[in-house]
Backbone as CSV, one residue per row, in Angstrom:
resi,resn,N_x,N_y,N_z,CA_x,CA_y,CA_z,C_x,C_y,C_z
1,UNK,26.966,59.684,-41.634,28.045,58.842,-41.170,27.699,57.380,-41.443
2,UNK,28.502,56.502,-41.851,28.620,55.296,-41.853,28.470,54.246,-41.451
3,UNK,27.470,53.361,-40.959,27.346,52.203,-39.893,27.968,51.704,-39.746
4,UNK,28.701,51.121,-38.910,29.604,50.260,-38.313,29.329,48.359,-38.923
5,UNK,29.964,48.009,-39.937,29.610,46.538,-40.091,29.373,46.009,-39.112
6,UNK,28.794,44.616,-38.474,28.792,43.537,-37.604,30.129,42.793,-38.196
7,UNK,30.681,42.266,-37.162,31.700,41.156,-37.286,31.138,39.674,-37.519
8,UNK,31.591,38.917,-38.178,31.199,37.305,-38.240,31.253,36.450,-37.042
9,UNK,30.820,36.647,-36.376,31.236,35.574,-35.363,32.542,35.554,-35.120
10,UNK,32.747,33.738,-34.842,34.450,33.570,-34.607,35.369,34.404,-35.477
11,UNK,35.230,34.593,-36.495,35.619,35.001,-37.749,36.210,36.181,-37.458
12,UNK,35.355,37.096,-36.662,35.942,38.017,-36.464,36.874,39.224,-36.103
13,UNK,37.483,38.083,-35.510,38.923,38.212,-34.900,40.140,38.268,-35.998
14,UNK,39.300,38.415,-37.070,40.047,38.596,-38.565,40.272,39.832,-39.214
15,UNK,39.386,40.415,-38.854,38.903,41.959,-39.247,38.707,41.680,-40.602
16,UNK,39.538,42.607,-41.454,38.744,42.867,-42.662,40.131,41.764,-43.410
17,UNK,40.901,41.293,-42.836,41.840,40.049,-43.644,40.956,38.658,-44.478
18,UNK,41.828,38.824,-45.139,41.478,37.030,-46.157,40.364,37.121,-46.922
19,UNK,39.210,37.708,-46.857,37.946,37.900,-47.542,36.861,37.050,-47.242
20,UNK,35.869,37.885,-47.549,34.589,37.781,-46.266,34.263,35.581,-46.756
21,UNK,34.174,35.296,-48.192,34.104,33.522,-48.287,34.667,32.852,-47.467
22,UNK,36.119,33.388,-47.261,37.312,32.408,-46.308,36.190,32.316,-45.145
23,UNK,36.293,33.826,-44.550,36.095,33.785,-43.034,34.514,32.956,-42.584
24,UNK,33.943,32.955,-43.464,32.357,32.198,-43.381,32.667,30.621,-43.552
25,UNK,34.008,30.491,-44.388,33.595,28.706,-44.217,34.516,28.467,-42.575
26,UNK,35.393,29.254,-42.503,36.132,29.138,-41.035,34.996,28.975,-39.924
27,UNK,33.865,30.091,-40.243,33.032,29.754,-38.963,32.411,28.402,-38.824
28,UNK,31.468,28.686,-40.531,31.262,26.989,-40.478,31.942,25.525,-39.589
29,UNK,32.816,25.585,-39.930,33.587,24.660,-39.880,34.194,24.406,-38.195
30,UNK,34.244,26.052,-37.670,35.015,25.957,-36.215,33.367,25.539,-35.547
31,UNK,32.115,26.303,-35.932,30.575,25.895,-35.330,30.580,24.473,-35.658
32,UNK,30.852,23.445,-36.299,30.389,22.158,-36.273,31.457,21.398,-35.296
33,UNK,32.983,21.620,-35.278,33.629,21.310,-34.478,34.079,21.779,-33.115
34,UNK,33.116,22.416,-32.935,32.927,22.656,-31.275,31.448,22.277,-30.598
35,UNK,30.803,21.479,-31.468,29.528,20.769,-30.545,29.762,19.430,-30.404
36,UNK,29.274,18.648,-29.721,29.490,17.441,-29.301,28.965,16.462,-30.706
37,UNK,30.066,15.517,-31.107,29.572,14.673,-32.368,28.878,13.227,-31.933
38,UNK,28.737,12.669,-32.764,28.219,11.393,-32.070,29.254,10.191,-32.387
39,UNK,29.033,9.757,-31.165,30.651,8.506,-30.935,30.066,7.745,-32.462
40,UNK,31.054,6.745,-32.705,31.053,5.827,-33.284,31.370,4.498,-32.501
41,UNK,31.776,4.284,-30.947,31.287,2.996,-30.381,30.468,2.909,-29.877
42,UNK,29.512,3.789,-29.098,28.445,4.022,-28.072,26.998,4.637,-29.279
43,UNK,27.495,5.563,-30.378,26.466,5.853,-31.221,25.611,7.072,-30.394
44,UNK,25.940,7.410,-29.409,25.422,8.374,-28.585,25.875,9.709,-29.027
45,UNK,25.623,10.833,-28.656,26.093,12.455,-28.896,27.142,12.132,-27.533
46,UNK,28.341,12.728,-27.884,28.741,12.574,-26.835,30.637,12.936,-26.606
47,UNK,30.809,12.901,-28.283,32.318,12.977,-28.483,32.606,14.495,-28.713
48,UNK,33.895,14.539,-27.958,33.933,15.717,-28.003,35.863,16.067,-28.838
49,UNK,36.311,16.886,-29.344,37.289,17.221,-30.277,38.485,17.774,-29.014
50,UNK,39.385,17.030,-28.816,40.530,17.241,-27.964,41.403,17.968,-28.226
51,UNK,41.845,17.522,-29.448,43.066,18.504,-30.405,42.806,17.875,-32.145
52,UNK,43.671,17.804,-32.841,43.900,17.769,-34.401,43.637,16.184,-34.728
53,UNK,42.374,15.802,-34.590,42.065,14.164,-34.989,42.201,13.335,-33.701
54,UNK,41.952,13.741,-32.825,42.034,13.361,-31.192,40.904,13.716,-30.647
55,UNK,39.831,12.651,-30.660,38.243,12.573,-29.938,38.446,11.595,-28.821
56,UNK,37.587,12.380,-27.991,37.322,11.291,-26.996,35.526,11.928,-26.651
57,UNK,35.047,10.283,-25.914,33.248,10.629,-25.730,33.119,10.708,-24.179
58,UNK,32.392,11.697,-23.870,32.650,12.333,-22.537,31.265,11.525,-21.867
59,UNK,31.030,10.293,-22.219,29.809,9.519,-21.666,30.429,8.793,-20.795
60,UNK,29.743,8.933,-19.396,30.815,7.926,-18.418,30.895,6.104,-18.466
61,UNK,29.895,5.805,-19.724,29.828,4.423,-20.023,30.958,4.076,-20.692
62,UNK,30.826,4.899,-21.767,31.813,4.874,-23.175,33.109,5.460,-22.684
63,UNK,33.525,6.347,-22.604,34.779,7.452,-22.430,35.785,6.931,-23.253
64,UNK,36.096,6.534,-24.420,36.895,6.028,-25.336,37.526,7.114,-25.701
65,UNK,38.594,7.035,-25.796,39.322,8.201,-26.773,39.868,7.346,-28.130
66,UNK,39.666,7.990,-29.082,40.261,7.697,-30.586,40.469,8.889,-31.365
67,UNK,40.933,8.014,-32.130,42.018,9.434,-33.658,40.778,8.757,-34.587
68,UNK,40.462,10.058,-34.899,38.983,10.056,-36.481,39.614,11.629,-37.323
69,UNK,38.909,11.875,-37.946,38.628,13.234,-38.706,39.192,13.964,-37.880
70,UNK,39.778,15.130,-38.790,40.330,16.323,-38.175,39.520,17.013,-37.343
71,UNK,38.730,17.649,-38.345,37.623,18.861,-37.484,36.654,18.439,-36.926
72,UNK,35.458,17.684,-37.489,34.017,16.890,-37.072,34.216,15.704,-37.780
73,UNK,33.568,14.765,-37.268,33.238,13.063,-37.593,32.548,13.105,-38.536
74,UNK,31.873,12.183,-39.467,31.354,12.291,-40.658,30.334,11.280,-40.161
75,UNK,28.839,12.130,-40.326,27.853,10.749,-39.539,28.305,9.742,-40.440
């Protein structure tokens, strides 16, 4: 009998759709934009992705919200 593949991560909620390249840069891409980036006024780790180019830095010094990059900030 057959082993059961592992699923990709986030990805996997894809099943066997779009082909296995797509679903690996999707993870990529959803893993860098779900960790905290680093502001660009404070320079600290600290910004976090609200919605579609909508950051704000969850540092109680800084707490700025701004529109940058879609997915992650570009150091």
């Amino acid at each position: 009998m057959a082993s059961k593949l592992k699923k990709t991560k986030a990805a996997g909620r894809f099943g066997a759709r779009y082909g296995k390249r797509v679903r690996d840069k999707l993870v990529g891409v959803e893993d860098k934009q779900r960790v905290k980036q680093k502001c660009p006024f404070c320079g600290k780790l600290g910004a976090k992705r609200l919605s579609k180019g909508i950051w704000q830095c969850s540092r109680k010094k800084c707490n700025k919200k701004f529109a940058s990059d879609t997915y992650y900030l570009e150091p």
